[in-house]
N, C-alpha and C positions, 0 to 999 in steps of 0.2 A: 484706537477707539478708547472711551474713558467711559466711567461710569458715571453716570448724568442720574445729580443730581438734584432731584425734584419738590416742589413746597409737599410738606407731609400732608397727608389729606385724611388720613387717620394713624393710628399705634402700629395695625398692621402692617398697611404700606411702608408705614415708616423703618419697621423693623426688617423688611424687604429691602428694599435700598441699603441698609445697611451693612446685610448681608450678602449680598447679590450683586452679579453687574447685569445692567437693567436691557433687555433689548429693547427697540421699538417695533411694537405689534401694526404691520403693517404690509398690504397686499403686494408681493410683487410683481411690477409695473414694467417688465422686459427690458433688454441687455441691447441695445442695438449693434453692441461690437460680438456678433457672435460670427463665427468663418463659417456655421451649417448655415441648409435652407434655412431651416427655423431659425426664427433671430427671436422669439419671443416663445418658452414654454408652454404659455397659454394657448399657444397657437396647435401646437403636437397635440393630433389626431390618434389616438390611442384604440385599438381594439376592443370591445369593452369585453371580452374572455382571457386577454391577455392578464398572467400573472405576474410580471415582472421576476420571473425564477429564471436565473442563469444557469439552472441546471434540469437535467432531466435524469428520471426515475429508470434505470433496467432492470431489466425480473431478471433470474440468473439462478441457473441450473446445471451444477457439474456432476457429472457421475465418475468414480474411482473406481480400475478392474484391474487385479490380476492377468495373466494373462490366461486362466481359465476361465474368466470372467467371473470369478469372484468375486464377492466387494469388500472395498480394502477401507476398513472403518478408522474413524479419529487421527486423518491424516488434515494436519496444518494447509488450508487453503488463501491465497491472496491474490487480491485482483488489483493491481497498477494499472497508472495511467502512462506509464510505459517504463522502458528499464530501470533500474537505479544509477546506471552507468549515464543514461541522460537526464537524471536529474527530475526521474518519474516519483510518484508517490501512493500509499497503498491508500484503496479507498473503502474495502470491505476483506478483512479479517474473519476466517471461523475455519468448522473441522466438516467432517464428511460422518455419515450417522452410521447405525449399522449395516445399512443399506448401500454404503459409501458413495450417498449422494449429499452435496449441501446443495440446500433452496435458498435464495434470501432474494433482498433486493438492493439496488443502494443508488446513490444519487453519482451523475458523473457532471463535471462540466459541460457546456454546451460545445463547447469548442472542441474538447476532445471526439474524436472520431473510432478510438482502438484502443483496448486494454490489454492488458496481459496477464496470462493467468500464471499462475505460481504456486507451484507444490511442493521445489526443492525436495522431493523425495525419490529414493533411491528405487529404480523401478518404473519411473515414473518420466514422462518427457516434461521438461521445464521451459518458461515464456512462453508461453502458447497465444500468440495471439487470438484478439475476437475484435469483430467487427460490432458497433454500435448501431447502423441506421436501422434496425427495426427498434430496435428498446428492447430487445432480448437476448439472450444468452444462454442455448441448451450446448453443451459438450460434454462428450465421454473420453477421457483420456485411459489408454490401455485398454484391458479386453483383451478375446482370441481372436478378430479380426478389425487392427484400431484401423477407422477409413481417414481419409485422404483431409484435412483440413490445411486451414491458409498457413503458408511457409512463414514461418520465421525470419525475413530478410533481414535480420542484423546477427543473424547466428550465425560464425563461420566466416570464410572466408575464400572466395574463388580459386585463389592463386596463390601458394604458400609462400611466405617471404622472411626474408633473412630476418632474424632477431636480432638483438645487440648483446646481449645478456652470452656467456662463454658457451661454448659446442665444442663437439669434437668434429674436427676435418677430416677423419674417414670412416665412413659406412658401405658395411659389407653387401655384398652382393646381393640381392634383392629378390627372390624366386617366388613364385607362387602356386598356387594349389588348385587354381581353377581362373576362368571369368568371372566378371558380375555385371551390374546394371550398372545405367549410368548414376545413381544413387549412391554406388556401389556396397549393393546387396550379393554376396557371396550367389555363382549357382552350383554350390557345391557344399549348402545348408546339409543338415541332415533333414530325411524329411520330414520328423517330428520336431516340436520344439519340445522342451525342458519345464517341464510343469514349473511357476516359480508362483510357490506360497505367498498367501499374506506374514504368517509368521517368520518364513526367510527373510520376508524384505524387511520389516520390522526387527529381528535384531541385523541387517544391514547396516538400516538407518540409524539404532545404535551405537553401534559400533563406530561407524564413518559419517555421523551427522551433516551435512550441509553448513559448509560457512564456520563452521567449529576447528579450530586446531587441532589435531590428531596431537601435537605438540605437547597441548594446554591438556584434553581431556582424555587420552587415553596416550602418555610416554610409555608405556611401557611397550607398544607395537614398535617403537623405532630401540627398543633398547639393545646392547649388545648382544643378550641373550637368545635374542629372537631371531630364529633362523630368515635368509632371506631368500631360501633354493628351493624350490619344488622337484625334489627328490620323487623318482619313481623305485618301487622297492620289488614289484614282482612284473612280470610280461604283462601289459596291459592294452587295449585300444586307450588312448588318449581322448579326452574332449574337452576344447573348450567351449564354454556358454556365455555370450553374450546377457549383459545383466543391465548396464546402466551406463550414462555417458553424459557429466555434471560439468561441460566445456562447451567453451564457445567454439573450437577449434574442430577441422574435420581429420581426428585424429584417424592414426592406422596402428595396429598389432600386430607384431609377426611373434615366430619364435626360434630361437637356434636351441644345439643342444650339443652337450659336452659328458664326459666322465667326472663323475664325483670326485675321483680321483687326482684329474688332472683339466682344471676349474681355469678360464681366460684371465690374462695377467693382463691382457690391454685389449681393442678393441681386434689388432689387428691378429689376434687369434682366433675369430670367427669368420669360419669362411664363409658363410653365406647367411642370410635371415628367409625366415618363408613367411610369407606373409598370410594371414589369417581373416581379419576383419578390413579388410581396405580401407572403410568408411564406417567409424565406432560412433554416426549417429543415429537417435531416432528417427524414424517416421516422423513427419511433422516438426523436425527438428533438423533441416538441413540432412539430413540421412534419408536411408527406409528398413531398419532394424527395430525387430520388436525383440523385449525382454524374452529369454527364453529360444531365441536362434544358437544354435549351436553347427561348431566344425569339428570334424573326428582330427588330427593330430599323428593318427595311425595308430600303428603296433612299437612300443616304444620296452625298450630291453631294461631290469635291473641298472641300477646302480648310474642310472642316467640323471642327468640334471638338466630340467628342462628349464631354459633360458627364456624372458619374452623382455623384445623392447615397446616400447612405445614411439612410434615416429609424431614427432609433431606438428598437426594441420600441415600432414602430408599427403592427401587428397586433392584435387583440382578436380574439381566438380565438371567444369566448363569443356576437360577433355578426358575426364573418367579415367585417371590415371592416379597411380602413385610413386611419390618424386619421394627423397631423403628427411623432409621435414626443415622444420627450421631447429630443431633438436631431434636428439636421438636418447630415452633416458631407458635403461636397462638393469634388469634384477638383480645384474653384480653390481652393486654400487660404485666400487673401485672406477667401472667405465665413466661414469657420468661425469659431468664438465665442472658441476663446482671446487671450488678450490678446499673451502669446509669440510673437513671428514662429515660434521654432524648435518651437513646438508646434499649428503653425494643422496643418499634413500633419496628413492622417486617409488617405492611403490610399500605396501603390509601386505601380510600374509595372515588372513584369518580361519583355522581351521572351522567350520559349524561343525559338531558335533551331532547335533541333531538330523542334518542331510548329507553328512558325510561327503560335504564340498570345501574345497580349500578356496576360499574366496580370495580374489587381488585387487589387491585398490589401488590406482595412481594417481599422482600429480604431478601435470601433463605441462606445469612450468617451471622453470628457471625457478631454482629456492631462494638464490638468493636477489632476487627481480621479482616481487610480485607473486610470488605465491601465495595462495591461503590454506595450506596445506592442510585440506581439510581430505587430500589422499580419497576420492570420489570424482573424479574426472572422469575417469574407465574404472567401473567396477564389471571385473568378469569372474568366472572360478572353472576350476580345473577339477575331472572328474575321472575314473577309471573302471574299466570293465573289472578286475579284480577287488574285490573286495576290499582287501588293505592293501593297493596298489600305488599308496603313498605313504610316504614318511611325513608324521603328524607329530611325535612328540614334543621338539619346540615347537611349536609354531604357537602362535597367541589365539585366544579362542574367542569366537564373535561372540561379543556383548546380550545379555537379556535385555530385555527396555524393561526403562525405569518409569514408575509414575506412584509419583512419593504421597500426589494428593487421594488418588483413587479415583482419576474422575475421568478416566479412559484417556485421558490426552497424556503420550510422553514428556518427558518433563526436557527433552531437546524443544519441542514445540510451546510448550505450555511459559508464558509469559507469568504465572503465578502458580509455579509447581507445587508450591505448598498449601493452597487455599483451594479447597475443590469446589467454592462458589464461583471461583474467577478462571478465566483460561485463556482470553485475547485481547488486544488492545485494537479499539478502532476508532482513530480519529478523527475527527471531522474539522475545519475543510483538509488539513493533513498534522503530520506531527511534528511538523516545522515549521509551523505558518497558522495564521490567524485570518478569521473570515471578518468582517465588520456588518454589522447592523445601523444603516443611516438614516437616521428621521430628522423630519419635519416635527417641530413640538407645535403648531399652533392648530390643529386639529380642533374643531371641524372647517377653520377658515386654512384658508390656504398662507402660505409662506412664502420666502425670497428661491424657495426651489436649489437651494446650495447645499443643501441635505450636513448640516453640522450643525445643527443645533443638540444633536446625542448622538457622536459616532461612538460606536460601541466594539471596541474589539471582544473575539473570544475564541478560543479553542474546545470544543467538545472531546470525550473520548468514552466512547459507548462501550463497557468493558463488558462482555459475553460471556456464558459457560461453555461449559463441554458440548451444549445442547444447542448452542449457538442461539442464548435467548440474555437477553441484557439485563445484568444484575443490578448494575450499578452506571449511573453517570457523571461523571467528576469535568471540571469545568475551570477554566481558568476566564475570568472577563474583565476587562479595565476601560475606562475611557478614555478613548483617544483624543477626542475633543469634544467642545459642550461650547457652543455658539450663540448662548441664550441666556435671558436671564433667568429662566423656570429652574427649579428645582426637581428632577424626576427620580421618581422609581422606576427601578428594573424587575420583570416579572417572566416567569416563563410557565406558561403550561401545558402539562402533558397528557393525550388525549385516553390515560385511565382514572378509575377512580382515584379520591386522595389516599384509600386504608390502602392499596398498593404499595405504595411506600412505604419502608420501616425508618428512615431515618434521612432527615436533609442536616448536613453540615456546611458553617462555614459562610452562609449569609450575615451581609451587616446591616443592623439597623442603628440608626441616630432617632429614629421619632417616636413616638406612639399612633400613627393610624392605622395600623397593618394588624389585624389578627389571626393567630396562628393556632392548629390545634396541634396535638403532643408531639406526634409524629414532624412538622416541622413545616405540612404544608397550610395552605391559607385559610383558614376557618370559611364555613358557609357558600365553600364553592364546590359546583358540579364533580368539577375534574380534579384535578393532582397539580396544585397551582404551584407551584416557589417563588416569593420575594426574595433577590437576589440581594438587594439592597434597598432603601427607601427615599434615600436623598442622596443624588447624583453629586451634589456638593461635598461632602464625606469622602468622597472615592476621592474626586479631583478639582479642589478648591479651586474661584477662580482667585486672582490674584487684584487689588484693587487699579480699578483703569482697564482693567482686559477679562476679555472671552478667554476659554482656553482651548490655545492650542490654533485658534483660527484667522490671528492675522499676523501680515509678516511682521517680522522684527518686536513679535511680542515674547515675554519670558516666555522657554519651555517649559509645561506643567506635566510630570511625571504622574499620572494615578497612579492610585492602587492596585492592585488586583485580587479579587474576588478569587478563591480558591472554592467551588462549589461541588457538595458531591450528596448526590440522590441515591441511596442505597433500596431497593425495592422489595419488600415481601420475599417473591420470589423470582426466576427471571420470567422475563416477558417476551413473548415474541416479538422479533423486529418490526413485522410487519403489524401487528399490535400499536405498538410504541412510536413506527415511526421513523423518521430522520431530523436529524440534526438541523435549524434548530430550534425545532419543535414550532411552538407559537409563540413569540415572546414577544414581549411589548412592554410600552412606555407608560406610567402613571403620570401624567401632564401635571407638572407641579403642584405635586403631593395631595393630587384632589382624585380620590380612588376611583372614581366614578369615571375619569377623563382615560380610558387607555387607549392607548395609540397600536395598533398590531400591523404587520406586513398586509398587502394588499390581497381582498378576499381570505384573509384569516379569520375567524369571529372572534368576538370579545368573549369575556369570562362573565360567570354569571353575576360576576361584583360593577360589573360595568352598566354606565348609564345609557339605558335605551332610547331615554327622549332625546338623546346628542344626535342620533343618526338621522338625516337629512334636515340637517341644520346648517347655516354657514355655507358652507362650497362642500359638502361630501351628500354622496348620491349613494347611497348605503341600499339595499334591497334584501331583507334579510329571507325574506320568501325564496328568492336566487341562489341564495347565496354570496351575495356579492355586500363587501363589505372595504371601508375606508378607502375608495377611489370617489374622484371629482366627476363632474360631468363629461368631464371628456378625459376621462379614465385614469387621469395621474395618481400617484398614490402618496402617503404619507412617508410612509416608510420603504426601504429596499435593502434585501440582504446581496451580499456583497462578499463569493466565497476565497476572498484572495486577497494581497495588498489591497491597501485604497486609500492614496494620498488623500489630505483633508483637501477640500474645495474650500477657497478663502472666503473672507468675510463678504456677501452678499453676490455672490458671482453664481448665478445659474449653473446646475452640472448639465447644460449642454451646452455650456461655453467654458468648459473645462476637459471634461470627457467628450469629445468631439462627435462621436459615432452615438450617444447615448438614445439621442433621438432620431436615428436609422432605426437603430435597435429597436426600439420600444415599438416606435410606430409600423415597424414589418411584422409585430408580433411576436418576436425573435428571431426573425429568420436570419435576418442581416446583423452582422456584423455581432455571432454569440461573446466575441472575446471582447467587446467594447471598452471596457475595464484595465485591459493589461496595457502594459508598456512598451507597444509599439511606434514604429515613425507614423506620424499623424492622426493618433490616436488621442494624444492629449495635448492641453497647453499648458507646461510645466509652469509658465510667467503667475497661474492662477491657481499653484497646489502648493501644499506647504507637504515638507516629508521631516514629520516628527515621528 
């Protein structure tokens, strides 16, 4: 396509042409090569309460407990849309109050059906799935009696199978201490459980953070100095406690025991193991162990060394039994399979001081395969009816938590441990990926329906405090393509006042129409407005002879990108503020009065009234119901994912195949219309720049 050049009709026009490649303003008149029913948009029967939102709203409610039913406050909450292992992504980030509930709400894809919840905390059962089809989310994770929610199916694994990674080919004799269930839940529990604090688990988590190196952040547990034997020093009953279990694997515990004296020089010096925990998982976690289950160990003599291995995902759920593992990693290090001296440790040993427990931490893989030796796989501790019935002097002492800002979040959890106005990152549609905003610029007349006359990428990231209320919004936007000749602005506004705001950075302007007051939003309007920029051509010039970015075989045109960030008073509720991304819309070729917003979005108060049912838009502001046609198409649609350009004058429902099942079902059919499925689109009609 070329820029068509036309007799100057005045300065103005003239100076348009000049600068601009021109489109032709002109109704589209249907596609007859379309493969749907619809062969002509005009013709799509639209619902008229349909908003064209790909996604929907869940309310979400988790409660955090002890196992005395405590609440365990300013713990790191996250809810995926499924594991990171499949290539899931986090959709709402925050902490748990004093009450160790977080409330919020937040937007999921249509198509997604199940999230997962995530605490990564020590104490704590992790992926916890939840089901979507109501639009809510109440769960209590922990407590003295946690009930029965949906299993975890990718936690674990039925049937233990061989690793590749080195083992050792003999394990000792295998005894046990009791039955259990098919869970295998010990019935040879003691019959109380182990009160376990918030302040235990907290310096736990510490100590043995999630995902953190023990390596990186705390050498000194793996150093030579640090003892690696649980020494018993007077006659004592033994117990161990069940704490935590930070594996996908249906690990087992036993333990042998020797003379301090005269310590196993290889494996085949323990005659037997007793086995302890059969199954080291939670409830709700492929197990049915709550924090705070404990086994007595017996009456165990002076000068004993008690020994524990770890068998790995050596449970078989399927016949409640326990098999050798696909490894076997043990407290003499010497035993273990790597060939590394500095990688034989598979477990620390942290004295508390404070509960007078010797806490153990493992990691329950191959070190030098795939560990993240983050030594929290199995966290349990060993306690004794005698008073000083352990030997403590090496031993490395659990961690106090740190929080360097003072803003109750640990600074393992805290994304900005130094700034106590900031504390999580949440980005919108994720933090590897960018959502698109696609308009139609000929508003209030209708368009060629190819939706690139302003495709708009951008990434939000709604930054939260301690309080889980959004301080700040920072923003990355560019154009991805501009299939018109208009020049537009970008605008976004948020539905608080403008004095909320203390400062907007990082907007560009090229003109003079936009007025701004000191703070940085838009003079003379209701709400909390930002010009992101003013003239679309600045960002992403077109080049002379082409659109950008929208036909084949035309130069690629890189924009810019807008770096934008809203700093607020103070934070605001989410549910105040909203979701990402907000209202935002188009200034129709620099004429402020012309803006274009998502369908049933309202305009700002800078916006011209008399546009609305003019041309083809059926606007009803009494309804609510704003920038849809009479038979309810809309101007604009956000788009939370990839979203190849639709070429120059092609219909998106003879590009996106399914667009108009979609739309016209109301969204029932086919929520994922969008993504990159077989017979979902026709690549011959998308450009992927």
């Amino acid at each position: 396509m070329y820029c068509r050049h036309l007799a100057p009709i005045s300065l103005l026009c003239f100076t348009l042409l000049l600068t601009s490649c021109v489109k032709e303003i002109d109704e589209y008149t249907g596609d007859d090569n379309s493969t749907g029913q619809v062969t002509d948009i005009n013709q799509m029967q639209v619902p008229a309460n349909f908003s064209y939102a790909n996604e929907r709203k869940i309310n979400f409610s988790l409660t955090l407990k002890t196992n005395t039913d405590a609440p365990l406050s300013g713990i790191r909450i996250s809810v995926w849309t499924d594991l990171p292992e499949n290539n899931g992504y986090v959709l709402i980030n925050g902490s748990s109050n004093n009450n160790g509930i977080f409330t919020t709400s937040f937007m999921a894809p249509k198509s997604v059906k199940e999230v997962f919840i995530r605490t990564s905390y020590i104490g704590l059962p992790d992926n916890i799935p939840a089901d979507l089809s109501t639009g809510s989310i109440n769960v209590t994770l922990g407590g003295s009696s946690p009930h029965k929610i949906k299993q975890n199916s990718v936690a674990g694994n039925n049937i233990p199978v061989s690793g590749s990674a080195a083992r050792n080919t003999y394990v000792p004799v295998l005894t046990y201490l009791g039955g259990w269930n098919t869970q295998g839940v010990p019935n040879y529990l003691s019959s109380s459980r182990e009160d376990i604090t918030a302040s235990f688990l907290s310096r736990n988590n510490s100590s043995l953070p999630e995902y953190k190196p023990v390596t990186i952040h705390h050498p000194q547990y793996l150093s030579g100095s640090s003892t690696t034997e649980i020494e018993i020093t007077q006659q004592s009953e033994v117990w161990m406690t069940y704490v935590h279990e930070g594996a996908n694997n249906r690990n087992t515990i036993g333990y042998y025991k020797y003379s301090k004296f005269h310590p196993p020089t290889s494996v085949n010096d323990i005659s037997e193991i007793k086995v302890v925990f059969p199954n080291l998982s939670y409830i709700n976690s492929s197990g049915g162990l709550v924090s705070g289950d404990k086994v007595s160990l017996g009456i165990i003599g002076p000068d004993t060394i008690i020994g524990l291995v770890l068998l790995s995902n050596a449970y078989n759920i399927s016949t409640a039994t326990v098999g050798p593992g696909t490894a076997q990693y043990y407290t003499n290090p010497a035993l273990n399979p790597e060939a590394d001296p500095l990688k034989k440790n598979h477990h620390v040993l942290l004295w508390d001081q404070t509960e007078n427990k010797m806490i153990v931490g493992f990691e329950d893989d191959n070190r030098t395969s795939g560990s993240d030796d983050d030594f929290n796989d199995i966290v349990v501790y060993i306690t004794t009816s005698a008073s000083s019935g352990l030997s403590t002097g090496s031993a490395n002492r659990s961690a106090a938590p740190v929080d360097t800002d003072g803003d109750g979040i640990d600074d393992n959890s805290d994304e900005y441990p130094y700034d106590p106005d900031l504390a999580f990152n949440n980005y919108y549609p994720s933090d590897k990926s960018f959502g698109y905003l696609a308009f139609e610029d000929l508003w209030p007349y209708k368009g060629d329906y190819d939706l690139n006359d302003m495709l708009v990428g951008y990434r939000f990231n709604m930054i939260t405090d301690a309080n889980n209320d959004v301080k700040e919004v920072q923003s990355k936007i560019f154009i991805k393509a501009a299939g018109g000749s208009y020049q537009h602005g970008l605008g976004i506004e948020f539905p608080v006042p403008g004095y909320f705001v203390e400062t907007v950075n990082g907007p560009v302007y090229t003109e003079n129409y936009i007025s701004n007051n000191a703070n940085g939003t838009e003079s003379n309007q209701q709400n909390a407005v930002v010009i992101v920029f003013d003239n679309s051509n600045s960002i992403a010039p077109c080049q002379s002879g082409y659109y950008v970015n929208t036909e084949p075989g035309s130069p690629v045109i890189a924009s810019d990108t807008v770096r934008l960030a809203v700093r607020f008073v103070a934070g605001i509720p989410q549910n105040t503020l909203g979701v990402a991304p907000f209202n935002p819309f188009i200034i129709s070729n620099k004429r402020r009065g012309y803006e274009i917003h998502m369908p049933d979005k309202p305009p700002t108060a800078l916006a011209d009234a008399s546009l609305f049912n003019t041309g083809q838009d059926r606007s009803n502001m009494a309804l609510g119901r704003y920038y849809k046609s009479e038979n309810n198409l809309p101007w604009c649609i956000n788009i939370p994912a990839e979203f190849p350009i639709i070429t120059e004058k092609t219909s998106i429902i003879n590009a996106y195949l399914h667009f108009a099942d979609w739309a016209q079902s109301g969204g029932t059919l086919y929520p994922d219309w969008y993504e990159d499925k077989p017979g979902y689109r026709d690549n011959n009609k998308l450009l992927h720049r």
